[in-house]
Each structure stands twice: as structure tokens, then as C-alpha cells.
N, C-alpha and C positions, 0 to 999 in steps of 0.2 A: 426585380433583383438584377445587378449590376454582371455585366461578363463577367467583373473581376471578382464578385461575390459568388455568383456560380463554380470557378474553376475554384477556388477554396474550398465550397460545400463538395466538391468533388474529389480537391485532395484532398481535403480531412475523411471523408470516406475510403479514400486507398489508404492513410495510413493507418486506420484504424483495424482497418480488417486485415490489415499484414500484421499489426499487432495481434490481432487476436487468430491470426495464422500459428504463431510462439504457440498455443496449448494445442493445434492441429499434429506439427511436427516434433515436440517431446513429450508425449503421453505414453507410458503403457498401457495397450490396451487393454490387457488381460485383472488390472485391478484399477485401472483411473488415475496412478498417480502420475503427478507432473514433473519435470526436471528443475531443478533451481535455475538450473542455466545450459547453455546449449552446447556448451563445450563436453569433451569426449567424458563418460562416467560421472557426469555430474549427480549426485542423488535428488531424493526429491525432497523441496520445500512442502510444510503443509500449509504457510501461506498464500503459497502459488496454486493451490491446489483451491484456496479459496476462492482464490480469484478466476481460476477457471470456471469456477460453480459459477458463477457472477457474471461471467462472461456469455457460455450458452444462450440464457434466455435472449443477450442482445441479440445475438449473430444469430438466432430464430426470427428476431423481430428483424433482420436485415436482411433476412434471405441467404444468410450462408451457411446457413446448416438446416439438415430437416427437423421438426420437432420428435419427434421420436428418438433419432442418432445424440440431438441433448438428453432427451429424457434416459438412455441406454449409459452415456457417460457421464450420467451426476450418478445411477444407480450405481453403477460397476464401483466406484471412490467411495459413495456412501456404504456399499456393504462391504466393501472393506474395513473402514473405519469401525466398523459396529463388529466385525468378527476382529478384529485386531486383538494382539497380544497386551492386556491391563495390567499384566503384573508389577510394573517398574522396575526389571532387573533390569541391568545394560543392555541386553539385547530384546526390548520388547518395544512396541509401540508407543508405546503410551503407562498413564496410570491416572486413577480420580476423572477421568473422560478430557486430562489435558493430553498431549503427542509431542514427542521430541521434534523438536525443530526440524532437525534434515533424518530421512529415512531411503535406507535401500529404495532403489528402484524397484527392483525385482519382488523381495522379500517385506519387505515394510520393515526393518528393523531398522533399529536406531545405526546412526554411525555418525563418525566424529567426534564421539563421545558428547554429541550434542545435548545442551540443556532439555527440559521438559518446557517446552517455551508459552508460557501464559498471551504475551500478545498475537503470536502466531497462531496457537490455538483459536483466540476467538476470530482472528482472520478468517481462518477455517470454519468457524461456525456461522461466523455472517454472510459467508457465501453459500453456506448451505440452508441458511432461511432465506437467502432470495429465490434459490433455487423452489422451494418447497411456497412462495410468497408468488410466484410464477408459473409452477405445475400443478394447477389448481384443478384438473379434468376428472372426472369422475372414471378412469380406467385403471384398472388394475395395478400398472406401470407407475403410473403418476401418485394414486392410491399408496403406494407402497415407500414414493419419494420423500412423502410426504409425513409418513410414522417414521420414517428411518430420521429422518432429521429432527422430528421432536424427542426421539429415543437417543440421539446423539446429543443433545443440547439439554437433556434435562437432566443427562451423566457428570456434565462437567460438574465438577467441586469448586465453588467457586470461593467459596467462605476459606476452604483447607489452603487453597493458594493462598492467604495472606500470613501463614505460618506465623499466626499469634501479634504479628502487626496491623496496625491500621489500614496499612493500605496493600494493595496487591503486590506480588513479589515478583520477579522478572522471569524469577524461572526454579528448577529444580534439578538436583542431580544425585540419581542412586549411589553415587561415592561419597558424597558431601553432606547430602539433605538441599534444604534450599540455599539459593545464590544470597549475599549478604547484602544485595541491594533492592531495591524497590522502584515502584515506578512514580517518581518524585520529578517536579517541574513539568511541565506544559512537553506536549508530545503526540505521538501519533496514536496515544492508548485510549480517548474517549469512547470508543467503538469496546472495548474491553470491559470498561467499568460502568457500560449501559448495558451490555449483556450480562452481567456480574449481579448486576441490580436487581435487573429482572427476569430473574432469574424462579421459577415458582419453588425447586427440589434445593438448591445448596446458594442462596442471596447473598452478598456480602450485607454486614451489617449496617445500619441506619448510619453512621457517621461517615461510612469509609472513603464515601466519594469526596466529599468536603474536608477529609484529613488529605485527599490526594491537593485537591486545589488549593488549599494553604501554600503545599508548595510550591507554588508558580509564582513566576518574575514577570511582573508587570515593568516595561522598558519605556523609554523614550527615544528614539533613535531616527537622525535626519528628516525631523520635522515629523512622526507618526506614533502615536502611542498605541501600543502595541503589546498583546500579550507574548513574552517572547518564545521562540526555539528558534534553534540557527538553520536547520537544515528544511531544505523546502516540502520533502514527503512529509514532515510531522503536522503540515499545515491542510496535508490533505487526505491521508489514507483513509483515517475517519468519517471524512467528507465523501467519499467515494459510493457509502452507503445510505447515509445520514444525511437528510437536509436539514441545514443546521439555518437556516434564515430566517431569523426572526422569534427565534426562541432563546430564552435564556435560562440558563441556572443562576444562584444568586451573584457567585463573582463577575457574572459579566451584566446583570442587571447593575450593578455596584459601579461599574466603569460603563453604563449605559454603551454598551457595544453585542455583538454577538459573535457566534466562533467562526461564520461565513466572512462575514465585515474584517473581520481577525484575519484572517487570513488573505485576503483584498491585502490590507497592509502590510502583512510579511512579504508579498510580491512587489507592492512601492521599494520595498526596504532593503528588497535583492535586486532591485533594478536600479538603485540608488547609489548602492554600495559598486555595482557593474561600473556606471557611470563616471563613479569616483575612482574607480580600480586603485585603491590604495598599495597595490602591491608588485602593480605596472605589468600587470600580466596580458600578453598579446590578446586581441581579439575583446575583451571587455568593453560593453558598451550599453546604452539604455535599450537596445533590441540586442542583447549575448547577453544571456544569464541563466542562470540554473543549477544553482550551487547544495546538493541534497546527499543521501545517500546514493553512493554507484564505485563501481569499479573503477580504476584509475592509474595510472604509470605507476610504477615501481622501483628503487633506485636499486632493487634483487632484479630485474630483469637486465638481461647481460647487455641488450642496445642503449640502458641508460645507466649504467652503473656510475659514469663518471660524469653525468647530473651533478653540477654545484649543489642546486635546491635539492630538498630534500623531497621525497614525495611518498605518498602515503597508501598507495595502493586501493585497498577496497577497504573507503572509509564513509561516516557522517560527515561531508564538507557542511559549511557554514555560513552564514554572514548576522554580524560582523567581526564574529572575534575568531573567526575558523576552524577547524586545516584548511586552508585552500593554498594551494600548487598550481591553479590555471586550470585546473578540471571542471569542464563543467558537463551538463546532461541537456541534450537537448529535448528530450521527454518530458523535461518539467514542466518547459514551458506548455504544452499541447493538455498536463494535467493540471494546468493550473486555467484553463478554457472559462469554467463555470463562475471565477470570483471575479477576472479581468480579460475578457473576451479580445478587448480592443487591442490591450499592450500583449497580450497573449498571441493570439493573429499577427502583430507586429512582431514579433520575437520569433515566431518560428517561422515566415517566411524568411526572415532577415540571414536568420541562421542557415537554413536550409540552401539558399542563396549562394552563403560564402561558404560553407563547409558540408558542401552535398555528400562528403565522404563519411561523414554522421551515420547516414542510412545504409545500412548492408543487408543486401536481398528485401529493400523497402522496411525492414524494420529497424527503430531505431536502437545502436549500439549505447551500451551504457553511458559512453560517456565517451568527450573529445577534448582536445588540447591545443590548442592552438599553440601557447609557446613552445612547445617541444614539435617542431616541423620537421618533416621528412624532406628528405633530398628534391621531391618535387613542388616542394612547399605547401604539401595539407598537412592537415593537423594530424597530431598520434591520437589515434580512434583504437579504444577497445575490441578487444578480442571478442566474438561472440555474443548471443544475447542473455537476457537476465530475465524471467519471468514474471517478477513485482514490477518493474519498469514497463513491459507491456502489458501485465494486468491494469495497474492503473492508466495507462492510457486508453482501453478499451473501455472503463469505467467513466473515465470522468468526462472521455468527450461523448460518451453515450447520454451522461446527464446535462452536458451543453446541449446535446440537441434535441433531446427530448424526456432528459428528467425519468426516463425509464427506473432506473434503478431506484431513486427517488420515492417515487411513487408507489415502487412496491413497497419499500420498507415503510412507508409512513400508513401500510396498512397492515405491517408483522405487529401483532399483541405485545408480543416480549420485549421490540424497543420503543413502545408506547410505555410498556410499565417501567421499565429501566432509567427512558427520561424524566418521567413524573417521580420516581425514586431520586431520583440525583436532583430533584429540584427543577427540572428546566418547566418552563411557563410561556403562554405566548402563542403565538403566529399559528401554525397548523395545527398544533398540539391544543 
């Protein structure tokens, strides 16, 4: 191994574990749950919450935590969950075993009037069968991690989520009933509707998966054919859990491709598009890209009001038909490790290089800007950090290096039957 490969495998090990520092520093300890984000009163995500479950086992297998101190804070979250409030009035938890998207810190109730959120939900639930796919020991502790997450997973209603359509609904609200849209076109939901599947207590029905992927836009773009989504987390959240290499459901047997390979080419296709910077945005280049969901300038904050461009705040950036404003994530690239290691490693030295103000207290901040420069010419960098941005990067370089998370899931029952439900064939499966 090369010095210059060594001091890599070394910073990618600090930056991981300052990533996966984010669930150390906003936990409550008294129920497990996590903060969306690190700024002052932020509530909690139950995504982030999954992804802290998802996290634990690494930072056991890295030496940063003891195995117990996980096995203590997946139980504290899990028996939360499982006593939570099911009623679905406005101020409760949850209803049907799905959870509103953002909840009290303190209390676990809903706020923001947040939807009952289906993708987030099963975010939630795939962190809790790694967890339970990981604490396999025959003790009491572990023993109990173990029922609580098949008891929480066998709650969810997964059929009632499609509210009489074909395919899954995006979410639900005790004022409304369900949201009037659904999860249509290609996205970060395969991880949803393979747990959906296989599901043993509430399945979705035998077509639903395959009415989902009718509606996907198969693209052509700067030379890659390519299943598309604009933003770069939809190419991977999925992936975080699920080794998707060399298995197929039938639409991508159809396009002789797979969803890993898929996602290889969404990263050509944002490094292409960088390259080209159609929109002449400072800093764009085949090493600066990372165009996804994140936080981002605001033409409501008072240092930029008078911003010509327009800018979009905390949006789904894109490539190629946008929003983009010059925001990009330097976290993308570090989660993007597992499909294109090479241009990956080249992107985030690159970056880190020229705009080392990305990183605040070593983790990285949602997101930077190169064209909007500060008097001492860095980029305008986000406030604070986000905890799906460091979830996934504690995921997916954990599965560059050694496929951990991988590994366990391709030995969970429930996304063995969920793929074979949805049709996938092939490779591990």
C-alpha cells in the first residue's frame, strides 16, 4: 500500500467516525431519539434515527463504542417506539406501526404538523433489522433487541399505506387523510417497497411493486443510459442497506443493467454535467460535484437578500434539469465511495483541498457555495450539521470498506423475501 493510499485509509477513517460522532452529540439519552439537525431545538428525524441504529453496529466493529453502550442505545429508541403513542391524532407518534416524520425531542410527539411519513418510516425500520441482523448474542439485552424490532416491523401496515392505490402513498395527515401523491418515478424508495413486500403481517399486494416501476424514466444523457433521478441521495439511500450488485427485478433485467451499475452512471452524469457547468457556476469541475438533497443559501437570509439568483434553501438539487444555484454537498461524494471509488477519492480530496471550510469540527456541513464567497474568498458553507448526511456517510464508506452493513442485510429474511417479491433474481440472491 502506497503512503499516499495509507494517509487516505486514514482520513477516510477520521471522517467517518466524526460523522458518526453527529448521533454521539444530539441524542437524548433518556428515549434514543436523534436530532434532524444540530442547530439549537431542532426535533427529531425518525430517519436519522434509523440511521443511527445502522450506525452502532460499525462504530462496535471500529472500536468507537463499547458493545453494550450500542446494544443500551438501539434498546432505549426501540422501546420507545414500541410504547409510543398509535393513536394518530395530531399529537401522537405514530399510527398503523408508520411515525411522523419530525417528533419532540423530549416527548416524541409529533410537530410541524408533520406528515405520517412512509419512506422515513421504513428508514426507521431498516436500521432496526440491522441492528437486530448484528445483535445476535444469546443475553437478555440483545435477546430483547431482537423481539422489539420484529414486534415493530411486523406493526407496520403496509398494504393501508397505499390508500386504495397501486402503489405506496408518500405519507398521511390526521387533518387531510392521506397526501395526494404517491411514490412514482425512480427514487430513494426501493428500500420501502422491499420491506413492504416482505412483509409477513400487512404485504403490499402482488402488482404494487411493478405498478411503482412503470413509472420510471428511463433517460439518455451525455453519453449514459441511465435509469433517471436528478438528485444524488436517491441513487443511494437504498443502497446504504441493500446490495444491489448483480441482481435484477425485471425492468432492469429489460435494460440488461442493475441498480448498483445505475447508480455508477448517475455519478458519470453529475460529474459530467459539473464539467460542463451549464450554468457557470464558480468551482464546478469533473473533481466538484455533488448536487442532492441539503441545505443551502436562502435569498430570506438577510446577507443574501440582494442575491440576483434566485436560491432555494433546503431543497432536492439536481442534475440536469435542477434547482441548482451553485450549491453543492461535499458528502456526496465520500457516499458515493461504493459505485465509483476512483472518481470518488478524486472528488473529495479535490474538494476538501480547495474548500477545507466544508468541514466544521471535522464533520461535514450540508453543503457549500463557492459562488457566493465571503470577503475572504471561501465559499458560503451551511450552518450546522444534518443527520441523513452523516448517516449516510457513516453507511456507505463502511460498505466501501468492508461491506458490513451489506452483509448483514443479505442475511435479514425479510429483504430476502421482499426481493424475491418484487422480482429481483441473480447474483447473491
Amino acid at each position: 500500500m502506497s503512503s499516499e493510499s495509507l494517509i487516505n485509509e486514514q482520513r477516510l477513517d477520521q471522517l467517518q467516525r466524526a460523522a458518526f460522532g453527529y448521533f454521539l452529540q444530539t441524542v437524548n439519552p433518556a428515549n434514543g431519539l436523534i436530532a434532524d439537525n444540530s442547530r439549537e431545538n431542532s426535533p427529531a428525524s425518525i430517519a436519522v434515527v434509523g440511521f443511527a441504529l445502522s450506525a452502532y453496529p460499525v462504530a462496535v466493529e471500529r472500536g468507537w463504542m463499547a458493545r453494550a453502550d450500542a446494544v443500551e442505545r438501539s434498546l432505549s429508541v426501540l422501546r420507545f417506539f414500541r410504547d409510543s403513542d398509535q393513536s394518530g391524532s395530531p399529537e401522537a407518534t405514530g399510527f398503523k406501526g408508520f411515525y411522523y416524520h419530525f417528533l419532540d425531542m423530549r416527548t416524541g410527539a409529533r410537530v410541524w404538523r408533520s406528515e405520517l411519513s412512509t419512506i422515513d418510516t421504513a428508514l426507521l425500520i431498516a436500521g432496526a433489522l440491522t441492528a437486530s441482523m448484528y445483535f445476535t448474542a444469546n443475553t437478555p439485552e440483545e435477546n430483547e433487541l431482537r423481539e422489539l424490532v420484529e414486534m415493530l416491523y411486523l406493526r407496520v401496515d403496509w398494504r393501508w399505506s397505499q390508500g386504495g392505490a397501486a402503489t405506496i402513498r408518500q405519507g398521511w395527515k390526521p387533518e387531510c387523510g392521506f397526501l395526494h401523491y404517491g411514490w412514482e418515478g425512480y427514487n430513494e424508495s426501493i428500500v420501502l417497497y422491499v420491506l413492504a413486500m416482505g412483509s409477513p403481517t400487512h404485504p403490499l399486494k402482488d402488482n404494487s411493486y411493478e405498478a411503482w416501476t412503470a413509472t420510471y424514466q428511463w433517460e439518455h444523457l451525455y453519453g449514459y443510459d441511465y435509469l433517471y433521478a436528478g438528485p444524488l441521495f436517491m441513487h443511494q439511500f437504498s443502497h446504504a442497506w441493500i446490495d444491489f450488485r448483480g441482481i435484477r427485478d425485471r425492468f432492469m433485467r429489460e435494460k440488461r443493467c442493475d441498480y448498483f451499475e445505475n447508480s455508477r452512471r448517475a455519478i458519470e452524469v453529475q460529474r459530467e454535467y459539473a464539467r460542463r457547468n451549464p450554468n457557470r457556476f464558480a468551482g464546478y469541475d469533473e473533481n466538484c460535484w455533488g448536487l442532492t438533497a441539503c441545505d443551502g443559501p436562502s435569498n430570506l437570509l438577510p446577507e443574501l437578500a440582494n442575491e440576483r439568483r434566485r436560491l432555494f434553501g433546503y431543497a432536492a438539487r439536481g442534475v440536469p434539469y435542477g434547482p441548482d444555484d451553485g450549491t453543492l454537498s461535499g458528502w456526496a461524494a465520500l457516499a458515493s465511495l461504493p459505485f465509483a471509488s476512483e472518481i470518488s477519492l478524486c472528488a473529495i480530496r479535490n474538494m476538501l483541498q480547495r474548500y477545507p471550510e466544508m468541514l466544521t469540527a471535522q464533520q461535514y456541513s450540508s453543503s457549500f457555495n463557492p459562488t457566493l464567497a465571503n470577503a475572504d474568498s471561501s465559499a458560503w458553507v451551511s450552518d450546522g450539521h444534518f443527520g441523513l448526511d452523516q448517516g449516510i456517510v457513516v453507511m456507505m464508506v463502511e460498505n466501501y470498506r468492508s461491506q458490513l452493513i451489506w452483509r448483514l442485510m443479505r442475511d435479514c429474511p425479510y429483504v430476502h423475501a421482499g426481493l424475491r417479491r418484487a422480482g429481483f433474481r441473480g447474483g447473491w440472491l
